[in-house]
C-alpha positions, 0 to 999 in steps of 0.5 A, a space after each residue: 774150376 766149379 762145375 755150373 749147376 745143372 738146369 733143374 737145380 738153377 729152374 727149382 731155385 728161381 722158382 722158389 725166390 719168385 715164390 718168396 718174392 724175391 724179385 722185389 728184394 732184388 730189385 730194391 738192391 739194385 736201387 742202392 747208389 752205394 751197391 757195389 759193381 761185384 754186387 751189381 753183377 750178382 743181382 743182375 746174374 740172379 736176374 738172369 737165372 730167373 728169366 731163364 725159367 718160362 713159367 715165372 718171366 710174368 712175374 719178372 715183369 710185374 715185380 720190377 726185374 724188367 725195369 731193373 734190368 732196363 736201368 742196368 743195359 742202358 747207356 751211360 748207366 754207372 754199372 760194368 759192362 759184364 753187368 750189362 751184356 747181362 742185364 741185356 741178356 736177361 732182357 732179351 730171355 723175356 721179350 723172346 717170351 712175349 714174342 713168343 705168345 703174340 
C-alpha cells in the first residue's frame, strides 16, 4: 500500500493549482453529465485537499469549489456516496473557516 503524502507536499501543491486557477477548471468538469463516478470522486478529493489549506478556502469560494461541492453533497444528486461524504467534507473544512473569523 502507498504511503499518503506528507501535509506539506499536499498544502504546497493545493497552493499551486489555486495559483493557476485551477478550481475553476475543477469545477467545470464536475459540470459534465458525461464524467464518470471514479472521475467525480477525483475532483471532489482535489476539492478536499484544497480546503484542507486555510490560506486559499477564499478562494475556494469565490472560484466556484463551494457551489460545486454543494451540488455533489446534495440528496438525490447523481454522484456515489463516497463522493459525497467527500464533498460534504470539503464542505465542512470551509464553513469551520468562517465560523472561525466571525
Amino acid at each position: 500500500m502507498e504511503a499518503a503524502d506528507p501535509p506539506e507536499h499536499v498544502e504546497a501543491r493545493a497552493k499551486e493549482l489555486v495559483h493557476l486557477h485551477g478550481i475553476r477548471a475543477l469545477c467545470r468538469l464536475l459540470s459534465f453529465q458525461s464524467l464518470s463516478s471514479f472521475a467525480q470522486e477525483q475532483v471532489v478529493t482535489a476539492l478536499v485537499q484544497i480546503a484542507t489549506v486555510p490560506e486559499v478556502r477564499g478562494r475556494l469560494i469565490q472560484e466556484g469549489g463551494y457551489n460545486s461541492c454543494l451540488s455533489m453533497a446534495k440528496e438525490g444528486a447523481s454522484s456515489i456516496e463516497p463522493t459525497r461524504i467527500k464533498a460534504l467534507h470539503a464542505l465542512a473544512k470551509v464553513i469551520y473557516n468562517i465560523i472561525c473569523y466571525l
